[in-house]
C-alpha positions in Angstrom: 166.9 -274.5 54.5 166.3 -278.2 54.9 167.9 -279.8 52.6 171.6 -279.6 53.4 172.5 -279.9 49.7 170.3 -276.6 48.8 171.7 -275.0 51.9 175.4 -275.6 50.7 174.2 -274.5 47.5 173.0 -271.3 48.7 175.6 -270.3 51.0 178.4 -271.1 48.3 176.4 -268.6 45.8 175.9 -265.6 48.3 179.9 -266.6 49.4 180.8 -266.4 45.5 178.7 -263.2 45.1 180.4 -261.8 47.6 183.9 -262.3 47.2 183.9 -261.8 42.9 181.5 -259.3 42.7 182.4 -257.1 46.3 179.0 -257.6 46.5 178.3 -256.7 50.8 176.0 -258.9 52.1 174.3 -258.1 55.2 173.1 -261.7 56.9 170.0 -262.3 59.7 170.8 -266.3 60.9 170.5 -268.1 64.0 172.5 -270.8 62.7 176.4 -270.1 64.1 177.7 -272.1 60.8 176.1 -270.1 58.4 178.0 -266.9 59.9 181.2 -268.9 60.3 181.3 -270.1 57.0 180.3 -266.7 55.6 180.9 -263.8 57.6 184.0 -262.1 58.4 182.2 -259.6 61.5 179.5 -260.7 62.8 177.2 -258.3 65.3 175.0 -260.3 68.2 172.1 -258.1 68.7 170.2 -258.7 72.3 166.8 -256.7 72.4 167.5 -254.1 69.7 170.9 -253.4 71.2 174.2 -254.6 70.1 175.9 -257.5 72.5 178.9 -258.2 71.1 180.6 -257.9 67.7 183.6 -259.2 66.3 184.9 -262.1 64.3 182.2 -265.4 63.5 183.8 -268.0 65.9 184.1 -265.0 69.2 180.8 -263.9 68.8 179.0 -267.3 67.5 180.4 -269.2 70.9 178.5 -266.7 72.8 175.0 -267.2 71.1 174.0 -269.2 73.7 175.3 -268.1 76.8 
């Protein structure tokens, strides 16, 4: 997602989708804003194995530590 505009535009839809339609959304990123402005658990997976999990600002500090 280059464009910031798209990527706004994108994240809003998938947040809209989400929200009005209970629509679960199940997210793969290694951008920590995308999961802070969407998620409201996010799971840090290391290896196949789960690291942490909690809520987006917890977890996304730790990305890269």
């Amino acid at each position: 997602m280059a464009c910031p505009r798209t990527k706004q535009a994108i994240l809003d839809s998938i947040k809209r989708i989400n929200k009005e339609l209970g629509v679960t959304v199940v997210l793969v990123s290694h951008l920590p804003e995308v999961h802070r402005y969407l998620a409201n658990r996010v799971i840090l997976l290391e290896d196949g194995k789960i690291k942490e999990e909690g809520c987006p600002k917890d977890v996304t500090d730790d990305f890269f530590r």
